[in-house]
ROLUM-871700 format. One record per residue (C-alpha): residue number from 1; x, y, z; residue in one letter; chain. Coordinates in steps of 0.05 Angstrom, whole numbers. Layout:
<nodes>
num=NUM&xx=X&yy=Y&zz=Z&residu=a&chaine=A
...
</nodes>
This chain:
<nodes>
num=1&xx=2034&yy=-401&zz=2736&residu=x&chaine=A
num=2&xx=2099&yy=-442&zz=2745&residu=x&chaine=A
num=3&xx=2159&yy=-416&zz=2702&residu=x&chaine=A
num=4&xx=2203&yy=-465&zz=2679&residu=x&chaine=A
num=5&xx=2282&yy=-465&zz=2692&residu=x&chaine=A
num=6&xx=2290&yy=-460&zz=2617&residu=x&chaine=A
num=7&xx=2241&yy=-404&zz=2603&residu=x&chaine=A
num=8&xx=2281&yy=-362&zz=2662&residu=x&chaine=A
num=9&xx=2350&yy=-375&zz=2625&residu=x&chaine=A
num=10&xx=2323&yy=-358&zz=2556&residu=x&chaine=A
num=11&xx=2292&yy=-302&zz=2584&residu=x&chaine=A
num=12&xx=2359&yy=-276&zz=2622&residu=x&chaine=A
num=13&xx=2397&yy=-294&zz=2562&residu=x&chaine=A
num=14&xx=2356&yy=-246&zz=2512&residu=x&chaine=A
num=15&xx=2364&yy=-191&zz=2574&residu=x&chaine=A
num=16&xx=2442&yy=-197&zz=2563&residu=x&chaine=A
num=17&xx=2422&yy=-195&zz=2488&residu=x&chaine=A
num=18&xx=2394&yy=-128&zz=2499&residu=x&chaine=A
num=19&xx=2443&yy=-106&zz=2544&residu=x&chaine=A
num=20&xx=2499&yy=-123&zz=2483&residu=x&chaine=A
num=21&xx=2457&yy=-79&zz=2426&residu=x&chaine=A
num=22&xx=2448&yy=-24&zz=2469&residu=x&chaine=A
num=23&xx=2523&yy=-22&zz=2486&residu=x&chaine=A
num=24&xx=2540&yy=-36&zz=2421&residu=x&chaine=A
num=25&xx=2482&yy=24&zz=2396&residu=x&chaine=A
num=26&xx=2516&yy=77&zz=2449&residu=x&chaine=A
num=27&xx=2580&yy=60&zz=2432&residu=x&chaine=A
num=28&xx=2569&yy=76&zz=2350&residu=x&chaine=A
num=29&xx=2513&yy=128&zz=2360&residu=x&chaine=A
num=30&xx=2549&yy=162&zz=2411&residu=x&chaine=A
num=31&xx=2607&yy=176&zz=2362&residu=x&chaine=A
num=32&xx=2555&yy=191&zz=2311&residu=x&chaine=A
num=33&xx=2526&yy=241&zz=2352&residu=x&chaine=A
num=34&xx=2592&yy=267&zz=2382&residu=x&chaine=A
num=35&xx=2610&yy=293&zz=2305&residu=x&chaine=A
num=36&xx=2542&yy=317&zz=2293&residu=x&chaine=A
num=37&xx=2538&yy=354&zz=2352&residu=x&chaine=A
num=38&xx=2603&yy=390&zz=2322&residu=x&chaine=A
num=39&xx=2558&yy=415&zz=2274&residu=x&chaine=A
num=40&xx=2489&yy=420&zz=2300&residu=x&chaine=A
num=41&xx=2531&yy=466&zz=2356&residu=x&chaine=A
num=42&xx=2499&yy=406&zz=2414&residu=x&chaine=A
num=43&xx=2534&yy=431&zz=2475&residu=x&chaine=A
num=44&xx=2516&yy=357&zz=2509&residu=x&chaine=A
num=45&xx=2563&yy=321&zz=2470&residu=x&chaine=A
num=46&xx=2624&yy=362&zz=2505&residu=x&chaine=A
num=47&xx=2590&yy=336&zz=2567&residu=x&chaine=A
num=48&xx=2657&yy=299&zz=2595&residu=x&chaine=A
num=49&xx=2625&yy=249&zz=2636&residu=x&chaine=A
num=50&xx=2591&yy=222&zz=2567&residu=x&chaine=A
num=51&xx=2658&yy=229&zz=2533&residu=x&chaine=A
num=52&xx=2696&yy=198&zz=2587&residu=x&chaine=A
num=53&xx=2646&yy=136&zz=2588&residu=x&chaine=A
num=54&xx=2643&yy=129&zz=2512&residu=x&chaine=A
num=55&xx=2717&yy=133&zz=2502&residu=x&chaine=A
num=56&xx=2720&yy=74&zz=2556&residu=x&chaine=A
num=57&xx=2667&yy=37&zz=2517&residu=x&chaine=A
num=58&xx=2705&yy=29&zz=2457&residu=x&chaine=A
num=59&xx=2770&yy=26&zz=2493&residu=x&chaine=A
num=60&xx=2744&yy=-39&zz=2525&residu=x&chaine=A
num=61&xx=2726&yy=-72&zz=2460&residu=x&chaine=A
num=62&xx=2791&yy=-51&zz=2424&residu=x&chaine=A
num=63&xx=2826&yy=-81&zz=2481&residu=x&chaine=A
num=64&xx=2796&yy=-145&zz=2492&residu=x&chaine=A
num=65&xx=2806&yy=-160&zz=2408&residu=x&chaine=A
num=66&xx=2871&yy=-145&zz=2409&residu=x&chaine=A
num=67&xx=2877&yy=-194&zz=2476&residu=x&chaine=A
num=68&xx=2841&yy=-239&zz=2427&residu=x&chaine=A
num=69&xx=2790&yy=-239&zz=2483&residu=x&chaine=A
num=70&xx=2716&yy=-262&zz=2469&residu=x&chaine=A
num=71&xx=2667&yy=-205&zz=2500&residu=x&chaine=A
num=72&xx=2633&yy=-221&zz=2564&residu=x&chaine=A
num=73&xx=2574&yy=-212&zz=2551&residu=x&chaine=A
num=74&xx=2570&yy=-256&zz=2487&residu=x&chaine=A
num=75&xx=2605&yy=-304&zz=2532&residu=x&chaine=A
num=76&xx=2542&yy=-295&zz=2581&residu=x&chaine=A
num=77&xx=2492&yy=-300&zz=2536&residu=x&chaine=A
num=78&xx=2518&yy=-361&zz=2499&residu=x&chaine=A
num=79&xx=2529&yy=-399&zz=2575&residu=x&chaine=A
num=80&xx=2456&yy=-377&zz=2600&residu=x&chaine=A
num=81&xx=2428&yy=-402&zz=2518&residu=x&chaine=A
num=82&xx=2472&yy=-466&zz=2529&residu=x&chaine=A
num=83&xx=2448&yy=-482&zz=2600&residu=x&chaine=A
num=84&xx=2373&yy=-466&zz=2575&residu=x&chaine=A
num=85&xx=2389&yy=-532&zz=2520&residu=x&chaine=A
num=86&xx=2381&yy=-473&zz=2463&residu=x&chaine=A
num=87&xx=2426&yy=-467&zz=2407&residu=x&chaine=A
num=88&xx=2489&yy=-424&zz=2408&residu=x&chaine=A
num=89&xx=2528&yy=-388&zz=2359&residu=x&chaine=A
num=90&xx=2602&yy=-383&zz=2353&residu=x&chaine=A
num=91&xx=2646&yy=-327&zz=2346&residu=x&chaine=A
num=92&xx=2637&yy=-253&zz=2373&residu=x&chaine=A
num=93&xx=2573&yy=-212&zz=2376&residu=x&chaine=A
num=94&xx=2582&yy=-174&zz=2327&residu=x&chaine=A
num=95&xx=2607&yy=-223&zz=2268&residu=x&chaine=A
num=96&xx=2545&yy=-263&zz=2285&residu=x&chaine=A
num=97&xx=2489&yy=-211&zz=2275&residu=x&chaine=A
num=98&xx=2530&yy=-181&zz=2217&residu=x&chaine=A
num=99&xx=2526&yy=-248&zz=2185&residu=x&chaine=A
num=100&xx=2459&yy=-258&zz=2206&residu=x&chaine=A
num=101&xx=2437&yy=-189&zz=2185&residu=x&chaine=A
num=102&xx=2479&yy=-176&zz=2121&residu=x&chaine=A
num=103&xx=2497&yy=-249&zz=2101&residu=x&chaine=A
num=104&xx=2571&yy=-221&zz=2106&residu=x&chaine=A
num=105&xx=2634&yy=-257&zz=2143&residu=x&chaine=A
num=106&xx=2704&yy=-239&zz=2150&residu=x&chaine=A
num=107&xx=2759&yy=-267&zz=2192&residu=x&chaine=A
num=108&xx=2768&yy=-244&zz=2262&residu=x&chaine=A
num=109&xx=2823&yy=-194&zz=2245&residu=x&chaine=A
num=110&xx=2783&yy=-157&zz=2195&residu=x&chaine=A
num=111&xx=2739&yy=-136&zz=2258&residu=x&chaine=A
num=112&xx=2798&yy=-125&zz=2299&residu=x&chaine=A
num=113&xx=2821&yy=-69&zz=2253&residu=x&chaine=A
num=114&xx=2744&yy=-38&zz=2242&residu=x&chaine=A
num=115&xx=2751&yy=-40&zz=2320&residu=x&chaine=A
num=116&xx=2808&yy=-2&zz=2329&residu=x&chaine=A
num=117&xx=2803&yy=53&zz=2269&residu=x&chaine=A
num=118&xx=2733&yy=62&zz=2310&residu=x&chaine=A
num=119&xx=2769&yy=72&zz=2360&residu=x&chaine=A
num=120&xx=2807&yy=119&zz=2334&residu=x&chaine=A
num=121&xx=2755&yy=158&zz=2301&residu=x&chaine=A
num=122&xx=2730&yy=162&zz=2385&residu=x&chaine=A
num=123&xx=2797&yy=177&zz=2409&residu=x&chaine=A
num=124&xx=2803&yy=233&zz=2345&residu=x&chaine=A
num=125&xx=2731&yy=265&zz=2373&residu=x&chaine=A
num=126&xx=2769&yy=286&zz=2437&residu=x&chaine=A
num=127&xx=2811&yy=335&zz=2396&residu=x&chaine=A
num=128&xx=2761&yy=357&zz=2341&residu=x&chaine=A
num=129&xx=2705&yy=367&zz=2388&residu=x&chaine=A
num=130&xx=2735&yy=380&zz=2454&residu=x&chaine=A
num=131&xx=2692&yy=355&zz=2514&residu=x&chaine=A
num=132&xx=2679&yy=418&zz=2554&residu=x&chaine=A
num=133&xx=2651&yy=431&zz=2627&residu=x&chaine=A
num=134&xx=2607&yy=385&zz=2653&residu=x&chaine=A
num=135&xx=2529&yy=398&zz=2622&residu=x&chaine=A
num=136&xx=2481&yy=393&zz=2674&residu=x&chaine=A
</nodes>
């Protein structure tokens, strides 16, 4: 079985695709569960390792908007998807599958500022439900 050169770059390009939901999925689940655990009384959600790496998560995307900086990983994707002769979208990540998903657009800023009240709903967590001792 020969694989192609394009069939490898599509295939690495959906892997970064993955990669970029399941960042995205921890990074609004975690917080989900973060304020559920609150009341569910989930002792892993003070775990501070968790909280240390979710609060970076969403650090990382509010600062690269406000840099007006397109994500990495999109940037990946779209170079591997490109390469591969495939089409490519334009924009960020997230305004593309929202679109895609919702048939809803907004301009850039609009996710700039769902971005950063996000992030300060994650920031917020660290004071409503205080990250504990380390659950192991």
């Amino acid at each position: 079985m020969v694989i192609s050169k394009q069939w490898l770059l599509l295939l690495l390009a959906d892997a970064v695709l993955i990669l970029h939901v399941l960042f995205v999925a921890f990074v609004v689940i975690g917080l989900l569960a973060i304020y559920a655990g609150y009341f569910l009384k989930w002792q892993w959600v003070r775990d501070r390792v968790f909280r240390i790496v979710h609060l970076c998560a969403i650090g990382y995307v509010v600062a690269q908007t406000w840099l007006g900086m397109v994500c990495p990983l999109t940037t990946w994707e779209m170079a591997l998807r490109a390469d591969a002769g495939a089409a490519t979208y334009g924009g960020s990540f997230i305004q593309h599958w929202l679109h895609s998903l919702l048939y809803y657009s907004a301009p850039g800023w609009v996710f700039g500022v769902v971005y950063s009240v996000f992030g300060g709903l994650v920031l917020a967590s660290w004071w409503v439900v205080r990250p504990g001792k380390q659950v192991r």
